[in-house]
N, C-alpha and C positions, 0 to 999 in steps of 0.2 A: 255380166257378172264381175267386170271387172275391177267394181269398188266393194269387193269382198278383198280383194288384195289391203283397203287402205283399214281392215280393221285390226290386223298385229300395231301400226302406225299408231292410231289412233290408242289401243291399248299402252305403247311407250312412252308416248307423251303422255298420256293421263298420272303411270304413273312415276315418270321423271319430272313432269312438270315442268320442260323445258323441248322446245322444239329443235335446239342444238345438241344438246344430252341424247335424244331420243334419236336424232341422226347419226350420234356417233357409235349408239350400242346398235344400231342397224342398218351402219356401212353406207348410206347417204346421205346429201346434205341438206342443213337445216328449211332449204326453199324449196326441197322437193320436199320433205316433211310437210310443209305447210301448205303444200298444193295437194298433197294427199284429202288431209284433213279438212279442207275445200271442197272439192268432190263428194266428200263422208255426207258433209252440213248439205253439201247442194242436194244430196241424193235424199238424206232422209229430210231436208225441209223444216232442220232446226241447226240452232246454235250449240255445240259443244262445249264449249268453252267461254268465258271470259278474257280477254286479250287487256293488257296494261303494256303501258314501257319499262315494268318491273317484273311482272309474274304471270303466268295463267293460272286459272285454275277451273273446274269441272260447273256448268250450270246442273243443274236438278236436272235436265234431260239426260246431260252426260254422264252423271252420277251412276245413272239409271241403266242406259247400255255398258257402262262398264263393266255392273255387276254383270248381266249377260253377256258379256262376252269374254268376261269369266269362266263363266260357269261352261260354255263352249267349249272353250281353251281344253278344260277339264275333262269334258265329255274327248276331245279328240283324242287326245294325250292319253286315257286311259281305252279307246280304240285301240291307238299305237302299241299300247303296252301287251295288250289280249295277242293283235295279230303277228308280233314279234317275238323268234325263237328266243322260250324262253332260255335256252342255254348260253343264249348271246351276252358280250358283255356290255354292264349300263354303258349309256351314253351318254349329250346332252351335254348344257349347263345349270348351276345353280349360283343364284343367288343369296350370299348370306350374311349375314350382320355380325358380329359382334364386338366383346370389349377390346381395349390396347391392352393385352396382354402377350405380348408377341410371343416371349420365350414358351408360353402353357402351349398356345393353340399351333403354330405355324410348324410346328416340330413334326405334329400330329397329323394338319392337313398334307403338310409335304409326302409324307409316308401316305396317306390316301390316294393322291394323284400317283404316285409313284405306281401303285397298286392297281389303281383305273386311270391309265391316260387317257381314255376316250371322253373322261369327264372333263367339264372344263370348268374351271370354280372363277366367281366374282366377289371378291372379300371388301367388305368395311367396316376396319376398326375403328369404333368410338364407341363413348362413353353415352350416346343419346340414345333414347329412349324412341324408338323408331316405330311406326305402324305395321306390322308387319305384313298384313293383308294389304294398304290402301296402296304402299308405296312397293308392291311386288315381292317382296322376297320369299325364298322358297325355306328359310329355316333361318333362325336365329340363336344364339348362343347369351343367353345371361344367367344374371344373378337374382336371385329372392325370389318367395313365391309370386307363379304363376296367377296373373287374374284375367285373361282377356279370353271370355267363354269361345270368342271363335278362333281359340289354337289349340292344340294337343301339343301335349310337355312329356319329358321324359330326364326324370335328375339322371341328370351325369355324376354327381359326386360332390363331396364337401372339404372346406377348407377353414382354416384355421387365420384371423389376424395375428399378427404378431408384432411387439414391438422389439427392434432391433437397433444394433450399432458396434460400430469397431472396438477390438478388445483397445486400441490406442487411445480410441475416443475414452472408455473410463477409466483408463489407469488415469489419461489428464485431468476428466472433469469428475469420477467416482462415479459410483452406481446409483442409480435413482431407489429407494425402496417404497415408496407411493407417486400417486400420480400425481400430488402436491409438488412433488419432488422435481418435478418436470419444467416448474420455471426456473430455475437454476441452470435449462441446459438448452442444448441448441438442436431445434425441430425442424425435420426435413419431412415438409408436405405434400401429399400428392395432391392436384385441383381436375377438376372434370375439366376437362376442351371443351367442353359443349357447350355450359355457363361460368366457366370459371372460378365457380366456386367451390372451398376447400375441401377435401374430403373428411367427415367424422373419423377419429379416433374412437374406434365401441368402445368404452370405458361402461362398465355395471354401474346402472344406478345412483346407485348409496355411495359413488365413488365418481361420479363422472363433475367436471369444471368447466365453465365457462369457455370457451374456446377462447377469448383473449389471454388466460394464463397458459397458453402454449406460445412461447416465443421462437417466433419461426427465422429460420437461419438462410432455408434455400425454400423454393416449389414451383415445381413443372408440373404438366398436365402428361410426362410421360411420366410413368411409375417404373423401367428400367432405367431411368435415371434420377431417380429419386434412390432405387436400390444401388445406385453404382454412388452416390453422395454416400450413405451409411458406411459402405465398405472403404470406403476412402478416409472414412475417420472426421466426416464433418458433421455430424449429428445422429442423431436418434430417429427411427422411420417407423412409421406403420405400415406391415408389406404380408399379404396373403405368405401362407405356409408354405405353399409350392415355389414360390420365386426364391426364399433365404435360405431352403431347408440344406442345399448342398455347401451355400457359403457355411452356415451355421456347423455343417460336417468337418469342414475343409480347418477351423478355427476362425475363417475371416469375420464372422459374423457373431455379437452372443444375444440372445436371448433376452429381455427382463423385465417384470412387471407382470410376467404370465398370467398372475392369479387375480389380477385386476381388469382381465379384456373380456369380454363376449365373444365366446366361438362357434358360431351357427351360420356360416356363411354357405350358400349352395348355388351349384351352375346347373343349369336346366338346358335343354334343347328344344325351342319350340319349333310347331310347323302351320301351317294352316288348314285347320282339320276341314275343309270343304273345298280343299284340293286334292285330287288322285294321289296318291302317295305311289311315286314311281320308283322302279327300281334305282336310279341314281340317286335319289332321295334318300332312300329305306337304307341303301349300304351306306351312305356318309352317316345316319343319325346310328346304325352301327358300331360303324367304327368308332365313331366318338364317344359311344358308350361304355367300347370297351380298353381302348385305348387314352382317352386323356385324362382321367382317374386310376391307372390298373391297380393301386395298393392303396386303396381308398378305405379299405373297410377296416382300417383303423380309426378313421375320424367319427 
């Protein structure tokens, strides 16, 4: 029975898609990884994978036990969960995705670990659009509606675009009053890290321009430094409601153009609904429900 041991292995690698990656989140090295995974192929009398000098990835055999040893995973995990006081606190790790918004989320998760340190969290901020199922993670954090019928969602809250910039920047350059008004001045962009390319400005319809009449001055793929350009007085930014609301308090920040943007922006929390929904699960999609929106129901 001892090549039951090589099917967590074989689940890492499937879905790291790297035999080095898959050694490091499971404390040994990448050639005992692959001699595991030897063993798996000798035992059941197929191939699991395709091997290159660049990538692996899953043949249709392997596809195939993944999902089963999924569904396993699932069945055991939710064993665990029945035979364990339920008084006890969660445990465990999660894996979870989401955008670079550091100052929204990192506030929120650090007060959760603070809360359960028995948890132990694996975060990745980006802007890509991730599988949430194929490539393992146990919950994900984005924007706009939910389509992918095998996750279960839950709106955490809504935000507001906004276009901003330093009271210095318009005493120099004036205040724009349309969004015509905007080649006259200097645009601090935010771009996706994923593909590099610019993020829209929602502009309504009956009002929206070409993206070449925005002349861009600065852009990063981080958006708190796109926020720390505006306040410095180098241009005009478009920046979610929760990242400028307290500069905007403080005076460093003004407002303008409000009545020209689209405000429907929404954070969701997905999961994968043909996964056991475990107690360290359930209290993170918790807490983030009630903690990273709490004065939300104003938007």
């Amino acid at each position: 029975m001892d090549w039951l041991g090589s099917i967590p292995v074989f689940v890492q690698v499937a879905e790291t898609r790297s035999f080095t990656e898959a050694g490091r989140l499971l404390g040994v090295s990448s050639s005992a990884v692959g001699k595991s995974i030897a063993r798996l192929e000798e035992r059941l009398k197929t191939r699991l994978f395709h091997r290159t000098t660049r990538s692996i990835s899953l043949t249709a055999e392997g596809a195939g036990l993944l999902e089963r040893c999924r569904r396993i995973a699932a069945e055991v995990e939710a064993a665990e969960f029945q035979l364990c006081d339920s008084s006890s606190a969660p445990v465990g790790k999660l894996r979870i995705s989401a955008p670079q918004v550091h100052g929204l989320l990192m506030p929120v998760l650090a007060e959760f670990m603070q809360r359960y340190p028995q948890i132990e969290l694996d975060v990745d901020l980006s802007d890509r659009m991730v599988d949430v199922v194929e490539e393992g993670f146990d919950l994900v954090v984005r924007t706009g509606q939910p389509k992918d019928s095998r996750l279960l969602a839950r709106q955490l809250g809504r935000f507001r675009m906004q276009l901003v910039g330093s009271p210095g920047y318009f005493e120099r350059r004036g205040l724009p009053r349309s969004p015509q008004d905007l080649r006259e001045h200097a645009c601090l962009r935010h771009t996706f890290h994923h593909t590099g390319k610019l993020e829209p400005w929602p502009f309504k319809p009956q009002v929206q321009q070409p993206e070449p009449l925005l002349p861009t001055r600065f852009t990063s793929s981080s958006i708190e430094a796109v926020e720390h350009a505006a306040r410095s007085g180098l241009g005009i930014a478009c920046l979610p409601d929760f990242m400028v609301q307290a500069a905007v308090g403080r005076g460093e920040l003004q407002v303008v153009l409000d009545d020209f943007l689209l405000h429907n922006g929404t954070f969701w929390v997905l999961w994968p609904s043909s996964r056991h929904t475990a107690a360290k699960l359930r209290v993170l999609i918790e807490h983030l429900s009630e903690r990273l929106f709490p004065a939300n129901s104003g938007h």
